[in-house]
Every structure is written in C-alpha cells, then in structure tokens.
C-alpha positions as CSV (number, residue, x, y, z in Angstrom):
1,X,9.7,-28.1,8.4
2,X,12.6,-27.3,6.4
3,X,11.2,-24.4,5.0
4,X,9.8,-23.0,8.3
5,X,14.0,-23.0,9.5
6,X,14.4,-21.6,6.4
7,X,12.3,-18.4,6.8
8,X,13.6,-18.4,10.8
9,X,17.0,-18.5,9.6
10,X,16.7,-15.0,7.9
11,X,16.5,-13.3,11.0
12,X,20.4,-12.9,11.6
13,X,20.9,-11.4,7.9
14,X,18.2,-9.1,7.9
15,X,19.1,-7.3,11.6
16,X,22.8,-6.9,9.8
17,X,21.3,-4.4,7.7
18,X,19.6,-2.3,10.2
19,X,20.4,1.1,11.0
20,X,19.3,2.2,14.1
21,X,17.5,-0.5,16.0
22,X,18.6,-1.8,19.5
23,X,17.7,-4.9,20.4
24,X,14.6,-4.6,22.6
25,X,13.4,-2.3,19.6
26,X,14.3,-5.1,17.7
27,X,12.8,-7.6,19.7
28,X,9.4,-5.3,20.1
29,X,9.0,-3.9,16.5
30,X,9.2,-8.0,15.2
31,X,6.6,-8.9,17.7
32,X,4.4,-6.4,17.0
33,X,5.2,-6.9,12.9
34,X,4.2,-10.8,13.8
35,X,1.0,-10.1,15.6
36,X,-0.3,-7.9,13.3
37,X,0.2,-10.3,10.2
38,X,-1.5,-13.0,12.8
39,X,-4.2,-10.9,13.5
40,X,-4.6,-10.7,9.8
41,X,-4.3,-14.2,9.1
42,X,-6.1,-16.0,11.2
43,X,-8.6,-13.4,10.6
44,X,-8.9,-14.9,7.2
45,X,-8.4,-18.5,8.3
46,X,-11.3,-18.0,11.3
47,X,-13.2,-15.1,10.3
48,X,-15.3,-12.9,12.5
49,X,-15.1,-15.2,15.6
50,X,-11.1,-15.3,15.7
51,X,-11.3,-12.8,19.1
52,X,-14.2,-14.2,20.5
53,X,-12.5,-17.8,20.2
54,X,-9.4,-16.0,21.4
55,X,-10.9,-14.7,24.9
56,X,-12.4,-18.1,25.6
57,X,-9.6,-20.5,24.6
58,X,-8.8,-23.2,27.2
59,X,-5.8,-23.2,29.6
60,X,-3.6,-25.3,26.5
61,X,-3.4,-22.7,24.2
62,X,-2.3,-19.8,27.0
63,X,-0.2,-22.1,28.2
64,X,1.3,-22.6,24.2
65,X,0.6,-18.6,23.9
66,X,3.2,-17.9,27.0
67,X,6.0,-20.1,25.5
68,X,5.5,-18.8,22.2
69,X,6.5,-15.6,23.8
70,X,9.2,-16.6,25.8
71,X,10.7,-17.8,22.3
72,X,10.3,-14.9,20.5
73,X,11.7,-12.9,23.4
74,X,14.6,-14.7,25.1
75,X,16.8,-15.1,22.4
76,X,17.2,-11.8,22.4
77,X,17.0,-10.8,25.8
78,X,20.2,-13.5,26.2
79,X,22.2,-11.7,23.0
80,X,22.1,-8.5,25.2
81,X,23.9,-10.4,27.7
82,X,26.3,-13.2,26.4
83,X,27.6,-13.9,24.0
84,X,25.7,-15.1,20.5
85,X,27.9,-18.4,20.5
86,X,26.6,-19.4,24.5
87,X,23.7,-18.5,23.6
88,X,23.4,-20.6,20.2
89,X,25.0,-23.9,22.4
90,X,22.8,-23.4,25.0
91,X,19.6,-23.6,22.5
92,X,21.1,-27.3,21.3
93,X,20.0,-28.7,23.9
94,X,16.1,-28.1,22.2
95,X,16.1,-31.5,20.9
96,X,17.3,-33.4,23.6
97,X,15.3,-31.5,25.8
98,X,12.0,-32.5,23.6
99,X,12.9,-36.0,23.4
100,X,13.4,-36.3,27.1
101,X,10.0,-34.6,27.9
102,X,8.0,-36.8,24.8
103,X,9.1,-39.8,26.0
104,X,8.3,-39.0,29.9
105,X,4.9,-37.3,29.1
106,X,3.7,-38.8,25.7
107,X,5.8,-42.3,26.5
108,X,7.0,-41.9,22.7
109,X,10.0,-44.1,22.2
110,X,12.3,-42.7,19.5
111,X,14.6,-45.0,17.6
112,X,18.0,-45.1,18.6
113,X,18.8,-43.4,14.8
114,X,17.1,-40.3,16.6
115,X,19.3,-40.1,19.7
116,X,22.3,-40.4,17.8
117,X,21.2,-37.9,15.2
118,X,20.2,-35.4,18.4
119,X,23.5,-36.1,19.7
120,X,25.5,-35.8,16.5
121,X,23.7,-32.9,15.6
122,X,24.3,-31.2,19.2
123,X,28.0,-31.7,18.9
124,X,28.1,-30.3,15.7
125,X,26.7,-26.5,17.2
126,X,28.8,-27.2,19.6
127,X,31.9,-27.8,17.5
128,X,30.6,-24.5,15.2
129,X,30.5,-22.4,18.4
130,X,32.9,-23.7,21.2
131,X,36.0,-21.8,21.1
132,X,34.1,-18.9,20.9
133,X,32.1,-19.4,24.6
134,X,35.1,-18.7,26.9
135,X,34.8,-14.5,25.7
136,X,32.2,-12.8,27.6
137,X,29.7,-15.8,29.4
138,X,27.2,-14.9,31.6
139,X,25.4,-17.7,33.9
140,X,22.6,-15.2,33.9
141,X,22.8,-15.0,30.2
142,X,23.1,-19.1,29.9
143,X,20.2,-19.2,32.2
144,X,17.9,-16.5,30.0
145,X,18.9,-18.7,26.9
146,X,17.9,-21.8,28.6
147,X,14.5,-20.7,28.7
148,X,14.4,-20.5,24.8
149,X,14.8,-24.9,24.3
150,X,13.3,-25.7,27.6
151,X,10.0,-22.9,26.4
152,X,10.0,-24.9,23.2
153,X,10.4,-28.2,24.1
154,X,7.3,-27.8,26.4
155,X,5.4,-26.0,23.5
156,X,6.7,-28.9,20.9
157,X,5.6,-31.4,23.2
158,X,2.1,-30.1,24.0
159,X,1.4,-29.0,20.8
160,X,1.8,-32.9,19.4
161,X,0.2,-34.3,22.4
162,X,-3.5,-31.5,21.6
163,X,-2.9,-32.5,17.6
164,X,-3.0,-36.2,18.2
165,X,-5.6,-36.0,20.3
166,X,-7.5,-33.6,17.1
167,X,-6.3,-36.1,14.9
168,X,-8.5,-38.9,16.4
169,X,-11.2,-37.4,17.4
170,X,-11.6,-35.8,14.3
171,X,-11.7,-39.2,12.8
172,X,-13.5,-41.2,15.8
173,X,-16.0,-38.6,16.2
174,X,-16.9,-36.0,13.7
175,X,-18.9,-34.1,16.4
176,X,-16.1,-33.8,18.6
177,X,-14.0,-30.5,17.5
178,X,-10.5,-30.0,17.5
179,X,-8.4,-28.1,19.7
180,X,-7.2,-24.8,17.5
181,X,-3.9,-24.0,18.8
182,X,-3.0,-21.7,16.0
183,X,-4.2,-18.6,18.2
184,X,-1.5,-19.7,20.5
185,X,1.1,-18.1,18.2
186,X,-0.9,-14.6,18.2
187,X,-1.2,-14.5,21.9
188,X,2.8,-14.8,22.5
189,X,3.5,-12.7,20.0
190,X,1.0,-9.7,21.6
191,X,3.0,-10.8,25.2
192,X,6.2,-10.2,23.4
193,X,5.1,-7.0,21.7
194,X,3.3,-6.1,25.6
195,X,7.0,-7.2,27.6
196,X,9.3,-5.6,25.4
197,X,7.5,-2.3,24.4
198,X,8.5,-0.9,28.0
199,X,12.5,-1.9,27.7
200,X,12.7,-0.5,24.2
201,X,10.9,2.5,25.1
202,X,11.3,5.2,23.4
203,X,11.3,4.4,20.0
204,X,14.0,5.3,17.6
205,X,13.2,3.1,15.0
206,X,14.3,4.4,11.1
207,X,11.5,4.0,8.4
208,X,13.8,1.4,6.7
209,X,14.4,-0.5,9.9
210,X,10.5,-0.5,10.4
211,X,10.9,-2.0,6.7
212,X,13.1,-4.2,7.4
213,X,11.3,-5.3,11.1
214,X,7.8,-5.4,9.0
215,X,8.9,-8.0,6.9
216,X,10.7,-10.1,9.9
217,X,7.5,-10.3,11.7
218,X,5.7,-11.7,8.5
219,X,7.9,-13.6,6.8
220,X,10.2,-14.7,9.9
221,X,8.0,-15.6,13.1
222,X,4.4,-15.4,11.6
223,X,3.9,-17.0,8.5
224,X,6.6,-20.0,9.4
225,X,5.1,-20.4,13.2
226,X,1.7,-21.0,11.7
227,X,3.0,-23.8,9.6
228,X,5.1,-25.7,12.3
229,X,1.7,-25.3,14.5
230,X,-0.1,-28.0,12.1
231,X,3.2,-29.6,11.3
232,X,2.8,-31.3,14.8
233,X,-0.1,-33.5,13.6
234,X,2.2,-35.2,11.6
235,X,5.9,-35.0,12.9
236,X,6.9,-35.8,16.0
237,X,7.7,-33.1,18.4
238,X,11.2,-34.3,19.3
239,X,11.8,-34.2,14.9
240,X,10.7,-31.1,15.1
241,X,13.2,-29.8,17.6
242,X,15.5,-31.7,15.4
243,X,15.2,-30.7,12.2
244,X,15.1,-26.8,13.4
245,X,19.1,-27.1,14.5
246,X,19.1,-26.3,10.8
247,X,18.1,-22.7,11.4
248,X,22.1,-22.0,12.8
249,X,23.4,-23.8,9.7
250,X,21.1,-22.2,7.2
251,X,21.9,-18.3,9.5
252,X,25.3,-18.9,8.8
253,X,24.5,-19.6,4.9
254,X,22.3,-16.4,4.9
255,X,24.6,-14.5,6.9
256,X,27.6,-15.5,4.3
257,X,25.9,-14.8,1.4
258,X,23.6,-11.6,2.4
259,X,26.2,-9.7,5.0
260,X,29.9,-11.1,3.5
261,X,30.7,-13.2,6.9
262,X,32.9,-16.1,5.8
263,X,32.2,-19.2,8.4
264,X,35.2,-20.5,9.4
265,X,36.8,-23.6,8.9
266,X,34.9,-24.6,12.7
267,X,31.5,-23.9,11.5
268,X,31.7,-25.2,8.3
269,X,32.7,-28.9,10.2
270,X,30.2,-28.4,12.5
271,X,27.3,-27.8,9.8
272,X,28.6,-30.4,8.4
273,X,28.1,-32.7,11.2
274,X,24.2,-31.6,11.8
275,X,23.7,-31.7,7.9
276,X,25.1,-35.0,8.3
277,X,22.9,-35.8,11.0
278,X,20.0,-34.7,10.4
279,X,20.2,-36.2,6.2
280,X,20.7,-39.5,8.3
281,X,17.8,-39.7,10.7
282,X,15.3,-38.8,7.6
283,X,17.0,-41.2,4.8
284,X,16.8,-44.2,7.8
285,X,13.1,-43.4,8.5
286,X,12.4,-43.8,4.9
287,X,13.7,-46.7,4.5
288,X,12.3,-47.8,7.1
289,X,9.1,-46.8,6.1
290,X,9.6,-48.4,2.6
291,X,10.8,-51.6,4.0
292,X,6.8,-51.9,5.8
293,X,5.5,-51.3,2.6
C-alpha cells in the first residue's frame, strides 16, 4: 500500500511540467491513458473473456466502477474551483469516513491505536494546509471534494466486504468463484474518460503533455489501482484509507524535489505528524501480532 501512494503521489509533480494542458484535458487525457493500460492489462490477466465478463458483471462492481470514477474525476473538478489546500483537508476526512462506514456496515471494531492514528494523522493535513483555506473557499468546491473520501470510503469498504467474502468461499468451497472486482477500475476510468471528454473539448493537448498524461494514466491510476483492488483481501479498508494520507506527504516530497517547491516550516510539522502516525499504528499492530505468536 505504500508503494500504491507512492505512484499516486506523482501526479502533482508530473502536471508541473506540462505545457499546455487544462485541467479537464488533464483530467480526460489521464483517464483515457488509464483505461487504455486497463484494457491492456486485464486483457492479459483475463484474456479473451475480459469484455464479455465486463457487460455481465453484477451490480458490486458498477457500483465500485462509478466510485472509481468519481475519484479520478472530482479531485480535479474541486481544484478548478477552490483552492488545492480545502480541497486536500476536505479529502482527510477519507479515513475517518472509512472507519465510520466499516464499523456500521462490516461491524469491524478497530483498535483504539487506529482512531488515534486517523485522528493524528487528520490533524497533521490539516496543520500542513490550514492557514492556507481562508484564500479562495468555495462550499460548492468543499462539497465537489467531499465526494472524493466519501466515493472512496464506500468503494474501500465494499471492496473488503466482496474480498472477504472471495476469501472464504474460495477456501470453503472451491466451486464457488470469486467476485473479480478488478474490472471495476476499468469501468470508472472509461466514465471518467466519457464525463470529462465533453468539458475539455476541444483538445489542445502538446505531444509532450500527451507524454507526460500517457505515463500518468499507467503508472499513476492504473497500475497502482489494480494493486490496492487485491490489497483489500488482506488490509482492512479503514488501513487502507489510512495509510493513503501518505500520498500528500510523499506529493510534497515529489513536488520538492521534481519542481523546486520548498514545504514550509507548516507542512514539514504536519508530515511529520501523519509519518508519526501512521509509523505508530503499523509498529503497534506488529507487536501486537508478535506478542500472539
């Protein structure tokens, strides 16, 4: 899971070297990038039957499919109208959110080491990001970037709840088949690419951008997205959430080292505290985990 924040993270230092590219062209040209490299994929993964599969997946995985889109396409749509700090507070919530909805759908208890790490963790965004959300909020904006942690805390949440239930009846029952939800990924990403083609129509687009937007959608959304999907069978969704607050710290890293922005003294303390945080709730479970053995 760290590495899948890792490649998400590369998003913000990438887009600082485009030319040309708005952000609905952005938003489209990475979408289309990702379902291509899906298509591709899971082609491999699932050969000849991957569309026919597709067309008659259950209700689940267009359900997953529609969040998965409203993820990839939010984000930006709230950029274009807040400001990139509201926006990034507003997504903090993600883990809180996904614990909430675990625990009242799934009846998962998490460990009180979880809800402090949520809550440290939230409070150091917030702390990185604060002073910054009095310049240019929009409710409409706040409300557009809501959509992003509450879109994946239902999506995080489901997609545990469909692998447990894989999980044993792949052991109970070696007849009974498992739910593929990895399709789920290449149907948002075609909504995405389907939403957004209209607002960033017409294209503009620079050969190196296209370059540039190419290798976002495969290295960014696609190839990372596919991994979280089967990291649910063995992390639990509201970890998950967790443990991908480290996208912000690791965009701030890229974005220092890649584009030349200095974090400030702010965002350094508040990495600080969801490095902290999140170091905490994993070295805890481990030794809790050691201590049963």
């Amino acid at each position: 899971m760290i590495i899948v924040t890792l490649l998400w993270s590369t998003a913000g230092v990438v887009t600082r070297h485009l030319d040309t590219a708005a952000s609905f062209e952005v938003t489209f040209w990475r979408s289309f990038f990702n379902a291509l490299t899906l298509i591709v994929m899971l082609a491999i993964l699932r050969g000849p039957s991957l569309w026919r599969t597709l067309l008659s997946s259950p209700v689940v995985v267009w359900v997953s499919g529609i969040c998965w889109a409203v993820m990839f396409t939010a984000f930006m749509v709230a950029i274009t109208m807040t400001t990139v700090a509201n926006v990034l507070i507003t997504m903090a919530i993600g883990p809180l959110l996904t614990a909430l909805m675990a625990r009242f759908f799934l009846h998962h208890k998490l460990p009180a080491r979880t809800w402090v790490a949520i809550l440290t963790a939230g409070a150091g965004i917030v702390w990185m990001y604060g002073t910054q959300v009095g310049n240019g909020v929009s409710f409409a904006g706040s409300m557009v970037a809501l959509a992003v942690p509450l879109a994946a805390a239902i999506n995080f949440t489901m997609l545990q709840h469909v692998g447990h239930q894989s999980s044993v009846s792949s052991v109970e029952d070696k007849l009974a088949p498992s739910q593929d939800m990895l399709p789920a990924v290449l149907i948002g990403a075609i909504i995405s690419s389907a939403v957004c083609l209209p607002l960033a129509w017409p294209l503009h687009t620079s050969t190196h951008d296209l370059e540039l937007l190419a290798l976002l959608g495969a290295t960014q959304l696609a190839l990372p997205c596919l991994l979280m999907v089967r990291l649910t069978r063995v992390l639990a969704a509201a970890e998950i959430s967790l443990l991908g607050l480290l996208e912000v710290v690791f965009g701030v890293t890229w974005a220092w080292l890649g584009a030349g922005e200095m974090p400030t003294t702010n965002t350094v303390i508040g990495g600080a505290l969801v490095l902290g945080a999140l170091l905490g709730n994993e070295v805890l479970a481990l030794r809790k985990a050691r201590s049963r053995d």
